[in-house]
C-alpha positions as CSV (number, residue, x, y, z in Angstrom):
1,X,209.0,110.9,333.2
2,X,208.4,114.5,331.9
3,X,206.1,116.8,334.5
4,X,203.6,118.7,332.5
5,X,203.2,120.7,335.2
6,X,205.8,122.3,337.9
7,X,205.7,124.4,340.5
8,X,208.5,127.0,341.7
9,X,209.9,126.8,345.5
10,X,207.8,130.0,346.5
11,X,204.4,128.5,344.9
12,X,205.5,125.2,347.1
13,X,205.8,127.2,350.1
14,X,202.5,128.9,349.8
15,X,200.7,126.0,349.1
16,X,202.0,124.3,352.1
17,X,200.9,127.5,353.9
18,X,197.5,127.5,352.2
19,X,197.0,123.2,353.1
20,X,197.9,123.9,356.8
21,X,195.0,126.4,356.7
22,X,192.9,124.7,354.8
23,X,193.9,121.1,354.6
24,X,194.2,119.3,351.1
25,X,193.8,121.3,347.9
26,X,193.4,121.3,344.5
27,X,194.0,123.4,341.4
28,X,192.2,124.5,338.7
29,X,193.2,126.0,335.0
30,X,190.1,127.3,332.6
31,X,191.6,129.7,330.5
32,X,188.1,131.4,330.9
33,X,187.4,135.0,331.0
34,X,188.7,137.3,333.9
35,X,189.6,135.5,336.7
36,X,189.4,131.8,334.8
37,X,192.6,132.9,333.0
38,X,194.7,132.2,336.1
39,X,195.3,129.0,338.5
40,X,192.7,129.3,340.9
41,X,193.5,127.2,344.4
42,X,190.9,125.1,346.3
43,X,190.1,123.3,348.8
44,X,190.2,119.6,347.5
45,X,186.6,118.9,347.0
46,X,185.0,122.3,346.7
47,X,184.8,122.2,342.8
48,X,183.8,119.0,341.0
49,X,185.7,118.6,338.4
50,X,184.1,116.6,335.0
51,X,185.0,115.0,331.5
52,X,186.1,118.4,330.4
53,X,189.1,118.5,333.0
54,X,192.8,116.6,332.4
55,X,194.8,116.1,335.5
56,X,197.4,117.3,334.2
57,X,199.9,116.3,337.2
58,X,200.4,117.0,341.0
59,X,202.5,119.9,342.1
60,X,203.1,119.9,346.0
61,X,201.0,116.5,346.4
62,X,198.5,119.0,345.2
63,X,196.3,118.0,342.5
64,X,196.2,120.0,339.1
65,X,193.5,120.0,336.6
66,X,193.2,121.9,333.4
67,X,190.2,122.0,331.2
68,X,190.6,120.2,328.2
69,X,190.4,123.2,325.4
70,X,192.8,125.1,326.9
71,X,194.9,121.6,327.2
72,X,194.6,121.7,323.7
73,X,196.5,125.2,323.8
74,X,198.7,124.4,326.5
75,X,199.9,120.3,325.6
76,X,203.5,121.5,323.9
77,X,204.4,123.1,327.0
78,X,205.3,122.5,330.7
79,X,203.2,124.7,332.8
80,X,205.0,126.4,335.6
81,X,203.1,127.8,338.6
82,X,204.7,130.6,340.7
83,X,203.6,133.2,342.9
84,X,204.0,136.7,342.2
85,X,203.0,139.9,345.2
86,X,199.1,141.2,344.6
87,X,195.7,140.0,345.1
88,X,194.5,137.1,342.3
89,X,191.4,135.5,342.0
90,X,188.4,136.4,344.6
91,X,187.6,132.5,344.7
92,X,191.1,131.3,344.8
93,X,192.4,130.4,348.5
94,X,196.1,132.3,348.1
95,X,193.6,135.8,347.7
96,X,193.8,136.8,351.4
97,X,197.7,136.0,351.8
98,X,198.3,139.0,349.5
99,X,199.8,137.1,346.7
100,X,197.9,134.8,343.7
101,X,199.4,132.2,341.9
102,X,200.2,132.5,338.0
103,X,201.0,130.5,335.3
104,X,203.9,130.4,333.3
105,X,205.2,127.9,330.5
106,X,208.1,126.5,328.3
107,X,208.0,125.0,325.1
108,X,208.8,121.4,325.2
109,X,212.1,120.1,323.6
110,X,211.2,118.0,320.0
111,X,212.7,115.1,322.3
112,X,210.6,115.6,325.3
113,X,207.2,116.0,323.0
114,X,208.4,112.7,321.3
115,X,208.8,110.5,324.7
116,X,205.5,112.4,325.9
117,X,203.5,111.1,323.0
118,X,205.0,107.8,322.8
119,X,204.0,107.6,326.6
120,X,200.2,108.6,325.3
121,X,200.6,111.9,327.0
122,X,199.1,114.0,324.2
């Protein structure tokens, strides 16, 4: 099965860091303005998600939800979360830890799109 979403081993590591502070989490995708743009870091039921978010996947037993129009942007690629030095989001948990999570992304192989839409996927 094809991950639409993936994490690096540094983003693993700080979310383990960030779950042993603040037990289960959850993430969060907008592509809104400012802040919105990046992943922002929860704890697990601190933002209600609603018919406008996909779970797009799990990364670190961590859910990961992305809100449906920038889905619509993002649903030929595999996002890729990894952590990069600096302060990120003021609402996103990683803030204080003096890194922030970010999104990356690859184009998905014609093969992989194909099995991802015959699995109902997109």
């Amino acid at each position: 099965m094809i991950e639409r979403v993936v994490a690096t081993d540094e983003a693993l590591a700080l979310i383990e860091k960030l779950k042993e502070k603040h037990g289960p989490l959850m993430f969060h995708q907008s592509g809104g303005c400012c802040d919105g743009s990046s992943p922002m870091c929860f704890p697990k039921d601190e933002l209600m998600t609603g018919s406008q978010d996909v779970l797009l996947g799990e990364i670190g037993d961590t859910p990961f939800y992305i809100h449906k129009q920038q889905y619509e942007y993002w649903k030929h690629t595999q996002v890729i979360i990894d952590v990069v030095e600096g302060r990120g989001g003021m609402f996103s948990l990683e803030g204080v830890e003096g890194k922030r999570f970010l999104s990356r992304s690859r184009a998905f192989s014609d093969e992989e799109y194909k099995e991802l839409r015959e699995e109902g996927m997109v």
